[in-house]
Steps between C-alpha positions, in 0.01 A plus 500: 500500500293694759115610466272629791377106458808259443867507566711271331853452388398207283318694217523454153562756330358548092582748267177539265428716212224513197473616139209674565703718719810567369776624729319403825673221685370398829655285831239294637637261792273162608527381812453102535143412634363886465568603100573807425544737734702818373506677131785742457504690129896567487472658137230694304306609838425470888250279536560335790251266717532286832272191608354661832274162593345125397168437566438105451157331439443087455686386784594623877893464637403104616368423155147487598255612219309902518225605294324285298454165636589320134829272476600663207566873663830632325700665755537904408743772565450877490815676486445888558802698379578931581645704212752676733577870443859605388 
């Protein structure tokens, strides 16, 4: 799987779908320590988006606390996708 953000030949790979939407099925591949990071709709549409950056708040690369100075500071990811054009 290849994004403007992540390459990786170690995604899974799901196949997802919903009642609420009948005949839409969608690819959406995870990457291990980023999530999600690509949404394909193979059937029913076109949709399809691309994780373009991860913005992280809580804690720096050494593990050292940012922010708010309270112990208790969840660590936070903002993944920012692109709906690319077909």
């Amino acid at each position: 799987m290849t994004t403007s953000f992540v390459t990786s030949d170690n995604a899974l790979k799901t196949e997802e779908f919903s009642l609420l939407e009948p005949g839409v099925l969608d690819n959406k591949y995870y990457v291990k320590g980023i999530g999600n990071v690509a949404e394909r709709t193979v059937q029913g549409g076109s949709d399809t988006l691309d994780l373009v950056s991860v913005a992280h708040w809580g804690r720096d690369a050494k593990g050292r606390r940012r922010g708010a100075r309270r112990p208790y500071i969840q660590i936070c990811s903002i993944l920012r996708y692109s709906r690319v054009a077909s």
